[in-house]
Structures are given as structure tokens and as C-alpha cells.
GUGU-175489 format. One record per residue (C-alpha): x, y, z; residue number from 0. Coordinates in steps of 0.1 Angstrom, whole numbers. Example, Ala and Ser with C-alpha at 12.3 -4.5 7.8 and 13.67 -1.06 7.14 Angstrom:
BEGIN
SITE       u       v       w   seq
SITE     123     -45      78     0
SITE     137     -11      71     1
//
This chain:
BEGIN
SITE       u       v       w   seq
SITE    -334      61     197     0
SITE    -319      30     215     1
SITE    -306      49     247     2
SITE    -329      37     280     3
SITE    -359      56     297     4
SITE    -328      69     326     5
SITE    -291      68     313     6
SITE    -284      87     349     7
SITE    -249      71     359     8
SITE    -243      56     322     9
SITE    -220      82     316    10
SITE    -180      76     298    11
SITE    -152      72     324    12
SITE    -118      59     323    13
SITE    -131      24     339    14
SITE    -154      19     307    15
SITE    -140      35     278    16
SITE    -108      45     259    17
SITE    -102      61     222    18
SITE     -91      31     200    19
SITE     -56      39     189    20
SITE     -28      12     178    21
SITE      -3      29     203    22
SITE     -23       5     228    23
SITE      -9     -28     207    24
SITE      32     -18     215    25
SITE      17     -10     251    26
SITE       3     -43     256    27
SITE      30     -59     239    28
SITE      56     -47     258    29
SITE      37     -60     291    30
SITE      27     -95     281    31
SITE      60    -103     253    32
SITE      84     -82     264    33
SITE     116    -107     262    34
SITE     103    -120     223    35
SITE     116    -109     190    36
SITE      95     -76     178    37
SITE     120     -63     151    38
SITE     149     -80     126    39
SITE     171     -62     105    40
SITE     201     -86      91    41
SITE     217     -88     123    42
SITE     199     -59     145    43
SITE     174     -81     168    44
SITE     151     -62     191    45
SITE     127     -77     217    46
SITE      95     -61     225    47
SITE     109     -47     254    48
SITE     141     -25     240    49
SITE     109     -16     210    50
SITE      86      -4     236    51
SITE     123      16     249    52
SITE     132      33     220    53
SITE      98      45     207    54
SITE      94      62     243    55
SITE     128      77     240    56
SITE     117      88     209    57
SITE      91     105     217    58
SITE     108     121     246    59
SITE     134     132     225    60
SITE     108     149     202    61
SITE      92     166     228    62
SITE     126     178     240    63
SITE     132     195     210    64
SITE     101     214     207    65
SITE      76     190     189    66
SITE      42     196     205    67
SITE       8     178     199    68
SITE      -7     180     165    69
SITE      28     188     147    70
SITE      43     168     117    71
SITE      71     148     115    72
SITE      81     138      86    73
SITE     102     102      73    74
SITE     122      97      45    75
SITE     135      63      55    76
SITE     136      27      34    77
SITE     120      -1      53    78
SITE     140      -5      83    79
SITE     137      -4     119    80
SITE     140      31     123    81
SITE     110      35     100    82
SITE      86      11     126    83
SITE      99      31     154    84
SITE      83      65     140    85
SITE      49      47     136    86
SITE      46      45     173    87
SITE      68      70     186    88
SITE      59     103     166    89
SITE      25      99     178    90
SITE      39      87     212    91
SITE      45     123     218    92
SITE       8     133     200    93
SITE      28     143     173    94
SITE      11     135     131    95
SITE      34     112     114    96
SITE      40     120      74    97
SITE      58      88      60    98
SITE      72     105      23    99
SITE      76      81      -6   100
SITE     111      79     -10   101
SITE     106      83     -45   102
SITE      94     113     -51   103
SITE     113     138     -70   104
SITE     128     170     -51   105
SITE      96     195     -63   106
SITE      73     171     -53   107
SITE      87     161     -19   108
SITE      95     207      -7   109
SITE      58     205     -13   110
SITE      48     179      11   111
SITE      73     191      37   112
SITE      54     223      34   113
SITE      23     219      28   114
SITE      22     193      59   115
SITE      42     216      77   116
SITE      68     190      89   117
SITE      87     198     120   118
SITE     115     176     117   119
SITE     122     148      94   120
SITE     142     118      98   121
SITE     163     106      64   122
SITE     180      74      50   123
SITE     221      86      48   124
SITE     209      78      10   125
SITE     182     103      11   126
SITE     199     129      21   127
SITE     209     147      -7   128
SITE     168     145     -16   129
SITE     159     159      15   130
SITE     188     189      12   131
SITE     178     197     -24   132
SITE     135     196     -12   133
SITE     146     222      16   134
SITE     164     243      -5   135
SITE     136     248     -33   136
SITE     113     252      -1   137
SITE      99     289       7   138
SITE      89     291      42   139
SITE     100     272      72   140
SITE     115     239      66   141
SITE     119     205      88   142
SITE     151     200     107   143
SITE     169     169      94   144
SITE     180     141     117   145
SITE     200     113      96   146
SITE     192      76      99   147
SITE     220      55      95   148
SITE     218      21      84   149
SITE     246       6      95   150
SITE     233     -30      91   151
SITE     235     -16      51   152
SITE     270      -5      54   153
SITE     262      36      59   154
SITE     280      53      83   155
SITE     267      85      94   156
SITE     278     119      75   157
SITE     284     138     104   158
SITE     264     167      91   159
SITE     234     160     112   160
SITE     222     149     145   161
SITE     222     114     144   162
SITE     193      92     147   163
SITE     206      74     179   164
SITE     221     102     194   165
SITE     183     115     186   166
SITE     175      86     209   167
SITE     202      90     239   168
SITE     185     123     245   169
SITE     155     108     253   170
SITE     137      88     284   171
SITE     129      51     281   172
SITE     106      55     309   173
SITE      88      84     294   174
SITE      50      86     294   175
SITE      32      83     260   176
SITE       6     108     250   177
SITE     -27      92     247   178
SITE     -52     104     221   179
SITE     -76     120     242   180
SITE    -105     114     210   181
SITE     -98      86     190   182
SITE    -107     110     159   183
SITE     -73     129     165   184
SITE     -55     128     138   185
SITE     -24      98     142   186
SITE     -12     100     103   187
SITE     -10     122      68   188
SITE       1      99      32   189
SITE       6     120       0   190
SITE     -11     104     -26   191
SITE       9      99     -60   192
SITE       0     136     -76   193
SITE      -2     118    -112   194
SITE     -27     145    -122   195
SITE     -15     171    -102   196
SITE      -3     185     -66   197
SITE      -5     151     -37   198
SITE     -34     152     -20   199
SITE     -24     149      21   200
SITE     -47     122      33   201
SITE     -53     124      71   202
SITE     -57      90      88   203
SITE     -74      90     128   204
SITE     -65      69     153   205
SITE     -98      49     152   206
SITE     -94      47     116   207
SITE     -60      24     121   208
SITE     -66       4     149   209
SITE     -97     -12     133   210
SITE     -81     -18     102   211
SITE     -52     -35     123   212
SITE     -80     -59     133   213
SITE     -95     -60      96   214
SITE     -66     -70      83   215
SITE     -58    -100     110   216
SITE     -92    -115     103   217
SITE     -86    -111      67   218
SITE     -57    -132      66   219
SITE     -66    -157      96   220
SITE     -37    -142     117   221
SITE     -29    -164     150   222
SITE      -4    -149     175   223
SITE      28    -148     168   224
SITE      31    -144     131   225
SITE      67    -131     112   226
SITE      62    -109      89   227
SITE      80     -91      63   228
SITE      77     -53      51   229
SITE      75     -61      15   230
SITE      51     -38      12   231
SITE      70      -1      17   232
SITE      61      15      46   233
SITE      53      48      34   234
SITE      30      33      15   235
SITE      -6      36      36   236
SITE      19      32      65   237
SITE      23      -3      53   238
SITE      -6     -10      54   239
SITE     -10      -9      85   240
SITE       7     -43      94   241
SITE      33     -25     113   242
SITE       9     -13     138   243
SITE     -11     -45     134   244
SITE      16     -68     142   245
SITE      27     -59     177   246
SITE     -14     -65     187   247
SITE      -8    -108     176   248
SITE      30    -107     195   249
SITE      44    -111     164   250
SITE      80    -101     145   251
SITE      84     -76     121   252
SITE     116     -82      95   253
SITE     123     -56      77   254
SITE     137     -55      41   255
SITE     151     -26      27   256
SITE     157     -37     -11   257
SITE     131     -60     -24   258
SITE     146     -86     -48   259
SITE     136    -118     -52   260
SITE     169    -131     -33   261
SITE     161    -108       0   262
SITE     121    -121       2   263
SITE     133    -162      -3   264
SITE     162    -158      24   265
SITE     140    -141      48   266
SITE     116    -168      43   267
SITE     142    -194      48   268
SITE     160    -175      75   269
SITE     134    -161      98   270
SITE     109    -186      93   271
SITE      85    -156      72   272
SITE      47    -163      73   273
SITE      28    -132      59   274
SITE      41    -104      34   275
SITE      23     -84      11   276
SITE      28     -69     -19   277
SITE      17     -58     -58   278
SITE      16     -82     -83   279
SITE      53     -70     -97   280
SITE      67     -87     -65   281
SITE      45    -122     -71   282
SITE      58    -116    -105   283
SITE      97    -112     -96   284
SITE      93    -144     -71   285
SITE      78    -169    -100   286
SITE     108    -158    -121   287
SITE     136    -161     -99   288
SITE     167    -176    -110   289
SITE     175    -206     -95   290
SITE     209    -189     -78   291
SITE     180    -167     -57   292
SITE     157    -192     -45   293
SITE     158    -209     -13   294
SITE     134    -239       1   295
SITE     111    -235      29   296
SITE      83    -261      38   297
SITE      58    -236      51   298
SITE      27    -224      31   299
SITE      37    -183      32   300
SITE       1    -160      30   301
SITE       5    -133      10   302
SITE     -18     -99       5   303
SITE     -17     -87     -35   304
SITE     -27     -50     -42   305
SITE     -17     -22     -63   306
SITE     -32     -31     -93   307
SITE     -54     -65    -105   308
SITE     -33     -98    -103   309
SITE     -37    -118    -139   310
SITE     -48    -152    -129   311
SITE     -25    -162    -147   312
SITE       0    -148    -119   313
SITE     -23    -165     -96   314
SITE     -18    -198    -115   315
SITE      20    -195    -113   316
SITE      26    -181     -77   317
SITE      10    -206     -55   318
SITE      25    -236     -66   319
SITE      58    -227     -50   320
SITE      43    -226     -15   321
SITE      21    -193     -13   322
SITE     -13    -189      -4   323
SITE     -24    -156     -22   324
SITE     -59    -132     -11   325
SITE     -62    -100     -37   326
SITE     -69     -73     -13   327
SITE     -80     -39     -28   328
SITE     -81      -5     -16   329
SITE     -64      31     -18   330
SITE     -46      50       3   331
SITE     -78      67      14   332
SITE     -90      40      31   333
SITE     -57      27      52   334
SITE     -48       7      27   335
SITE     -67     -30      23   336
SITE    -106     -23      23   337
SITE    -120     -54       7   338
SITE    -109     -86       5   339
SITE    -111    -120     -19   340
SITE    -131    -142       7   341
SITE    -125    -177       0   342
SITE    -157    -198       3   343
SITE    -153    -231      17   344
SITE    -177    -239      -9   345
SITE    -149    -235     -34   346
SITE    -121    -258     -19   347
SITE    -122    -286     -47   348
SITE    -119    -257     -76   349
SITE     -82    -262     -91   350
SITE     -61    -249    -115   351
SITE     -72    -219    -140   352
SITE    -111    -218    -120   353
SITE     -97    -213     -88   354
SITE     -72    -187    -101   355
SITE    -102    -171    -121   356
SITE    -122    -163     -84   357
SITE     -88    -153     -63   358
SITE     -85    -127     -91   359
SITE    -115    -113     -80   360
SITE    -115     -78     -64   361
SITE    -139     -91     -33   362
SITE    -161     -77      -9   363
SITE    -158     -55      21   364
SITE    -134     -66      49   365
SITE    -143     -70      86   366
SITE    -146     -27     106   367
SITE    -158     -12      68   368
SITE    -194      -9      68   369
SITE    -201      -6      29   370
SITE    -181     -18      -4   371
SITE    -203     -13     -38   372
SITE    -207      -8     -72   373
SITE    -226      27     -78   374
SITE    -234      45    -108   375
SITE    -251      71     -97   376
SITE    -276      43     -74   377
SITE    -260       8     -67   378
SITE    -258     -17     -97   379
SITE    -277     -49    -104   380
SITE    -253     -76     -92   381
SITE    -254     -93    -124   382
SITE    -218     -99    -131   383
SITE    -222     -73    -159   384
SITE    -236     -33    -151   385
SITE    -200     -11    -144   386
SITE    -205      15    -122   387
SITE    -174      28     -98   388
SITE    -165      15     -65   389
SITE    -180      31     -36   390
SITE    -168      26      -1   391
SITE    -180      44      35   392
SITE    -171      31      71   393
SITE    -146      38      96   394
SITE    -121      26      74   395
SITE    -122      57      49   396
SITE    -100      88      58   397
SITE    -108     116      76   398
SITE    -104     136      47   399
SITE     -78     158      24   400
SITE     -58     179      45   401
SITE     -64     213      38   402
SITE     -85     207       8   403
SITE    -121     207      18   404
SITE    -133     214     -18   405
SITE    -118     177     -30   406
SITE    -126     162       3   407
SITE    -164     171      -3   408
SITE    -164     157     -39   409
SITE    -143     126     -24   410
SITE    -176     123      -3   411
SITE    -201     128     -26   412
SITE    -238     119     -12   413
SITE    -221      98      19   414
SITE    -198      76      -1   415
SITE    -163      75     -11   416
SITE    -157      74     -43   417
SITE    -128      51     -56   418
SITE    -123      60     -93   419
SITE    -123      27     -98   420
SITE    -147       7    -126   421
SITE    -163     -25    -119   422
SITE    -192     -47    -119   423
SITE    -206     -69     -89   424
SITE    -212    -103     -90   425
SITE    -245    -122     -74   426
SITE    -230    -133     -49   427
SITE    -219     -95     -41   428
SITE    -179    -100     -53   429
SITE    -167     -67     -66   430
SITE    -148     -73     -97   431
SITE    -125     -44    -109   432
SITE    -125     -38    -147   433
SITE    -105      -7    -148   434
SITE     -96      26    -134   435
SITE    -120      55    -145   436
SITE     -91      70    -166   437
SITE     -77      39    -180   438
SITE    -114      28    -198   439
SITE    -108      27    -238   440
SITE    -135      35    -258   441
SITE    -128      20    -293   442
SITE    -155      27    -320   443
SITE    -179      37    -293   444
SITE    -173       3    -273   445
SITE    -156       3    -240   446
SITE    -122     -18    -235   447
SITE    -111     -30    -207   448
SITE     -77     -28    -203   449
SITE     -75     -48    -171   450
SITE     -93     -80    -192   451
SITE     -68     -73    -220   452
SITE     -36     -71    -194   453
SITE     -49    -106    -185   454
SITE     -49    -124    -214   455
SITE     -13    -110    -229   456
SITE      -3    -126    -193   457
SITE     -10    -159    -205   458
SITE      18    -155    -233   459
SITE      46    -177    -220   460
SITE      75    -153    -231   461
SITE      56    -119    -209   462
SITE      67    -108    -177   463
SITE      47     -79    -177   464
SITE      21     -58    -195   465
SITE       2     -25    -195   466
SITE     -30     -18    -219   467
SITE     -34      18    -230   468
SITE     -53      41    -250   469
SITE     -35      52    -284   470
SITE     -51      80    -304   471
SITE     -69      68    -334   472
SITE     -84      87    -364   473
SITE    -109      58    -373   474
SITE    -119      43    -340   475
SITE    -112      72    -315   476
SITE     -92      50    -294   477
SITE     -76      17    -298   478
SITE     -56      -7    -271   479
SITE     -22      -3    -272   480
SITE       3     -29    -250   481
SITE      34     -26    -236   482
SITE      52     -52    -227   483
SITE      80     -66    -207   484
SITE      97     -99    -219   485
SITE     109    -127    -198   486
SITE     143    -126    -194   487
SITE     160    -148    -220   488
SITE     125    -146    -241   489
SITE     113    -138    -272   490
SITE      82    -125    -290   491
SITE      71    -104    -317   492
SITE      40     -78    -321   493
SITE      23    -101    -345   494
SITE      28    -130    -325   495
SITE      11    -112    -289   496
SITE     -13     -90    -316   497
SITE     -24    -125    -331   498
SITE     -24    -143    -292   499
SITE     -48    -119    -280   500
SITE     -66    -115    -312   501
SITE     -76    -158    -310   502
SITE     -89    -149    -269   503
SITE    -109    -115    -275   504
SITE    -132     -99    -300   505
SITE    -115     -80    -326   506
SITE    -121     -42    -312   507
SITE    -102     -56    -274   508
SITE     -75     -67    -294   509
SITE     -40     -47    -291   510
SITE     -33     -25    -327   511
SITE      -2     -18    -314   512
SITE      29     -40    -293   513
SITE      57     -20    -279   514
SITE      81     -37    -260   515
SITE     102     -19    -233   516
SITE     107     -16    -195   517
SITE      78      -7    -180   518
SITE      81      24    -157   519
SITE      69      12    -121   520
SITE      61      36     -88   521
SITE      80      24     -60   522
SITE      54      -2     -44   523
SITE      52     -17     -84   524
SITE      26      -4     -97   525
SITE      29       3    -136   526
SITE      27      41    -141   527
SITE       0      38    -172   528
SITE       2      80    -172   529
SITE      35      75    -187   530
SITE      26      54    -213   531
SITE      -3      69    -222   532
SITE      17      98    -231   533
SITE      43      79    -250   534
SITE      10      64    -272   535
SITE      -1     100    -277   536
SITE      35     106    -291   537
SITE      33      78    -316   538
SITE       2      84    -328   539
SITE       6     120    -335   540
SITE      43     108    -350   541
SITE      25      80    -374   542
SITE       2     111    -383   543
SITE      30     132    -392   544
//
């Protein structure tokens, strides 16, 4: 089917085709802006040129010292230059790039290192006590270390191991990259969180990235030349991508290491910032800023929001102060982003608490993903009301679990991938998140959503922040509970929030129980509900006592 009566001649050659792989946007970079800007870091300015320089010394260097194709190496590095330098120059030299969350605790990271099998790992001066303490719980064959020194941060190196740019001196500038030779070779591997267990290593492919570098430009509009900053960590689904991405539109990538509310206005005001994105935490942080920590800019900045649903009450607050916001949703399975909030043009005279109602909605399938829906067991009416879980399939889902074919063929259940995610599909085909799998609570044999409860508590002028969980109950099974994070300089009570929420939702959505307390956040702010739920456990089985 679809191939002509004689293909003779038709055949693959270097003239007509090449494996997609985002090494080729640095290539072309390089050629066509090699004297622009390609990376800030405070006062570190590189142009594409001196990029395209070091990632090939890079990759020399690796090779020098025994990496070989198809080897890990391994990053425990904040967001700074060093950290966008490994995304092209580990697989420069065909090597598989493992970017480790930076905070993870020492058990959890000696696992990655060998269950990836990491090589060699580069680490923050900061991180290096982590990394020493991960190699020494570690059994078999561990990583060398090669410390990154931020200098722009004030570290100096420790002397103790080979240094990052001494890494570099050992390498060639001129030195040729390795090409993927199938665009299905693996380029990345990203631990997932291990909340419920051992982190699952999720392998991206070359193909896999590129497309969802051009996904994600069409998603947010991108023209050439944008500036954007790594809000977003980039161990995190490799940034999602956008440090790979960038290079392809000519653009600069600033780097921040400590994400304040301070660091993200100054870099706007400073370096002219167009695009960032980040969870709803960092929307959050910006709309409270103290006035001592804001700085004016008279561009509109475009922001991606992810991690967990944004209120639209957020939404309501965040774009007034020069933002234009798109909730993007996906998991690190699929590269990060995988469906977008589409704004109809149909919806351009929609203001205030309406417009913030449909940019709170979850979306539908970006641009290179060839299916986003709502299954439950077949796909659901889209009737704004059947849940089902979101199911996702295209080149923009991973390869698989590395080393774990038993969870990657239950991740692929009857040719989809299955999010964990509830939610219920609109007409017009929006996907609209209700809740993760885990987090539904049934109350008296009705199911809560704690996403829609989350949403209304953020209405309350005196929250910050929220999280809805289950708290054992001998009557109803389950009821919500909510913690909550005050405003600085605010004040509430449980009654006050219990009887808010109660006057906005039917009685059995409404919280029983207001605790109020930091919330505990992963490191790309997303609220870490397993914790809570286990603190609810606790003071229901202390009430019982």
C-alpha cells in the first residue's frame, strides 16, 4: 500500500534523507548565527560559535577518556551553561545523556547512576557531597566525577576532581560529531519521580526530540530569535526540550540557577526575556512578589504552565502583569509538553474569569503527536462530563522503560499510552484534567475531585497555595482534606476556607478538614500530595485513637 508499481532507484541515500536529531539545530546554528548570543549566565556571554566549540570539545574530550557510543553520562548540575552544553555534546560523541534531578536523596540518586550505568558524571561544586555519598552506597561500578564550577555563583573548584574546563582543554573544537545513524537511537534517559517505588528510566530517541522541538515552537508561535529563560529545570524532561529547541529559531538561552521571583523579573528586564516556562508555583511566586523584587518591562512575556492544573484563578491574576499564559500538559514520558491550550480566535472578546475558565483547560494534542484522548477502556463521549484517563500515542511518547519491559508493556496497553491521569473531553475535543488516578476521593460512594476543589480554595484572597487529599473516614470512606499555604502577611481560619468552599460546592466536595502548613514541593513545584496523604492517614488514625 501507497508505494508505486517500480520503486527501482527510490531507494534512501545521503542526498535524500537524514535521521531527525536536534544535534542538527547547534549544527545549523553555528553556520548561519555564529557571531549572536546563544547562551547568558550573569556575566558569562557565549555566541553560537564558542557553543558550537565547546560542545565539540566536549565530546572530544569524552571520547578521549573512553566514553564510546551508547554509554551514559550522567548530570548533576543546576541550570547553567554547563548543563546546555551536555545536551548537545554527550550525544555529540553518541553517547545517552541521564540529566539526575538534583533533588533526589543519596539512595535514590546510587540507583540511577547504576541502574543507567553512568560513565562519568558531571556535578555542581554544591552537589558534590551528593554525588560522593550516591557512589559510596553504590555496589558495582560507579561514574567518574568531573566537578562543574560555577564561578559566575561564586564556587571555586575543590580541587578534588578534574575540572569541568580542564574537561574541555582536553578536547578538539574542530572535532567531528557523531551522527545518529537511525534516528530511533537512543539520545536521552529521565528518572521519573519513584513516588511509589524504584524511578522508572525513560529512554527518549532522537526523532522523538527533534519533533517535539518543532511542537513546541508552533505551540507557542515562536519567531526567530526568541530569549528564553530555563525556568523550567533542565533535568526535568531535558527542559522540556526548549534547550534543544531554541538553537533551531537562532535564539538565546539565559540560564537561571535559583528561581525567585527577583531572578525571573531581572532577567526579563535585563535580557529582554520573551518565553519561560514553568508550574503553577512559579506563576504563583511572580503574582506575589514584593514590590522590592519586581522590575518593569513593556513586553507581553509567553509563558508554558505544567506540572500540575493552574487555578483560573492563577490565570486571572498572572496575566495582567504582562504575561500571556498556554497550560501545556504532559509527563516525562512524552518529552515533556504533549497537548496544548489552543486559543480560538473565536474566543478573543472572552475577558476576565471566562477567559481564565478555557486557558485552564488541559487542551488537545500538540503539532508531531498523532493522538490525545479520553479512554476508559474505548474513547469517551465528548460530552464535557464521562472521565476516563488520558491516552496518548505518536512520535512524541518514549521509547520505553529502560530495562523494564514488563512496565513498558502495561505503559502501552492496546497501542496507547496511558497517562494516569483522569479527565473528561469537551465537544469541541478539549481535554480537561480532573485528577490524577490516585488522587480521586471517593466520599460516600461519590467521586471528588480534588483538582475542582484545589480551584475554588484558590479563589480565597488570603491562599497562596493548596492541595486536596483523601483523609480516612469511618462514615463516608473518604473525605477531602486541604492543605493550605497562606499569603504572606495573611490570615484565615479552617472555618472560614471550610465555609468558602462549602457556599461554591455541594456539601460532600467540601473540605472536613483545613490544615495549614508549608506545602512540600518537588524541585520543578509540584506539590508532593503522597506526603500529605500520609500525614491525613496519620490524623485520622490519631482522631481515632
Amino acid at each position: 500500500m501507497g508505494w508505486l508499481a517500480d520503486e527501482t532507484g527510490l531507494e534512501k541515500c545521503a542526498a535524500n534523507y537524514a535521521p531527525l536529531t536536534p544535534l542538527s539545530h547547534l549544527a545549523r546554528a553555528a553556520d548561519l548565527f555564529g557571531p549572536r548570543t546563544a547562551l547568558v549566565w550573569k556575566g558569562t556571554r557565549r555566541t553560537y560559535a564558542e557553543y558550537h566549540a565547546r560542545v565539540s570539545r566536549l565530546a572530544s574530550a569524552l571520547a578521549r577518556r573512553g566514553v564510546q557510543p551508547g554509554d551514559v553520562v550522567a548530570t548533576l548540575l543546576p541550570n547553567i551553561p554547563a548543563q546546555a552544553e551536555a545536551h548537545f555534546g554527550v550525544p555529540a560523541c553518541g553517547a545517552v545523556l541521564n540529566t539526575i534531578n538534583t533533588r533526589l536523596d543519596v539512595d535514590t540518586v546510587a540507583y540511577i547512576f547504576g541502574h543507567a550505568g553512568a560513565r562519568l558524571v558531571l556535578v555542581d561544586t554544591a552537589l558534590i557531597p551528593l554525588a560522593e555519598n550516591a557512589i559510596k552506597a553504590m555496589a558495582g561500578p560507579a561514574p567518574q566525577i568531573v566537578e562543574v564550577a560555577d564561578r559566575e555563583s561564586g564556587f571555586a573548584p575543590t580541587g578534588h576532581y578534574l575540572d569541568y574546563e580542564d574537561l574541555l582543554a582536553e578536547g578538539d573544537p574542530d572535532q567531528p560529531w557523531i551522527w545518529p545513524g537511525d534516528e530511533w537511537e537512543s539520545l536521552a534517559i529521565n528518572y521519573t519521580s519513584g513516588t511509589t517505588g524504584r524511578p522508572k528510566g525513560v529512554v527518549y530517541h532522537h526523532r522523538g526530540a527533534y519533533l517535539a522541538t518543532t511542537a513546541n515552537a508552533i505551540a507557542w508561535r515562536m519567531v526567530l530569535f526568541p530569549v528564553y529563560l530555563t525556568v523550567v529545570p533542565l533535568f526535568h524532561c531535558n527542559g522540556w526540550c526548549h534547550t534543544w529547541m531554541i538553537p533551531m529559531l537562532g535564539g538565546t538561552v539565559v540560564c537561571c540557577r535559583d528561581i525567585t521571583a527577583r531572578a525571573i523579573y531581572d532577567a526579563i528586564a535585563d535580557e529582554g526575556v520573551t518565553h519561560f516556562g514553568g508550574a503553577p508555583i512559579v506563576l504563583n511566586t511572580l503574582i506575589n512578589a514584593r514590590d522590592d523584587e519586581r522590575r518593569p518591562f513593556s513586553h507581553i512575556v509567553q509563558v508554558f504552565t505544567a506540572g500540575a492544573p493552574p487555578p483560573a484563578a492563577t490565570l486571572a491574576a498572572f496575566e495582567p502583569l504582562g504575561f500571556n499564559v498556554t497550560q501545556v500538559y504532559g509527563l516525562t514520558e512524552t518529552y515533556g509538553p504533549a497537548t496544548e491550550c489552543l486559543w480560538q480566535p473565536d474566543w478573543d472578546g472572552i475577558t476576565g474569569d471566562d477567559r481564565a475558565a478555557l486557558k485552564a483547560r488541559t487542551g488537545v494534542r500538540m503539532a508531531m503527536l498523532d493522538g490525545a484522548e479520553v479512554h476508559d477502556g474505548a474513547p469517551v463521549p465528548r460530552d464535557g462530563r464521562h472521565l476516563g484517563e488520558i491516552a496518548l500515542r505518536g512520535n512524541l511518547v518514549m521509547k520505553g522503560y529502560y530495562r523494564n519491559p514488563t512496565a513498558t508493556a502495561e505503559a502501552f496497553r492496546n497501542g496507547w499510552f496511558r497517562s494516569g491521569d483522569i479527565a473528561f473531553q469537551h465537544p469541541d475535543g478539549y481535554i480537561k484534567i480532573t485528577d490524577r488516578a490516585k488522587d480521586i476521593i471517593i466520599s460516600g460512594g461519590e467521586n471528588v475531585s480534588s483538582v475542582e476543589v484545589e480551584g475554588v480554595l484558590a479563589h480565597h484572597p488570603a491562599v497562596l497555595l493548596c492541595a486536596v487529599v483523601a483523609r480516612p473516614d469511618d462514615k463516608w470512606g473518604e473525605v477531602p482534606c486541604a492543605f493550605v499555604e497562606l499569603k504572606p502577611g495573611m490570615q484565615a481560619t479552617e472555618a472560614e476556607l471550610i465555609a468558602f468552599a462549602r457556599a461554591r460546592l455541594a456539601g460532600f466536595k467540601t473540605p472536613k478538614h483545613v490544615v495549614f502548613c508549608d506545602l512540600p514541593k518537588t524541585s520543578t513545584g509540584k506539590i508532593q500530595k503522597f506526603e500529605l496523604r500520609a500525614v491525613a492517614k496519620l490524623m485520622a488514625e490519631g482522631a481515632a485513637g
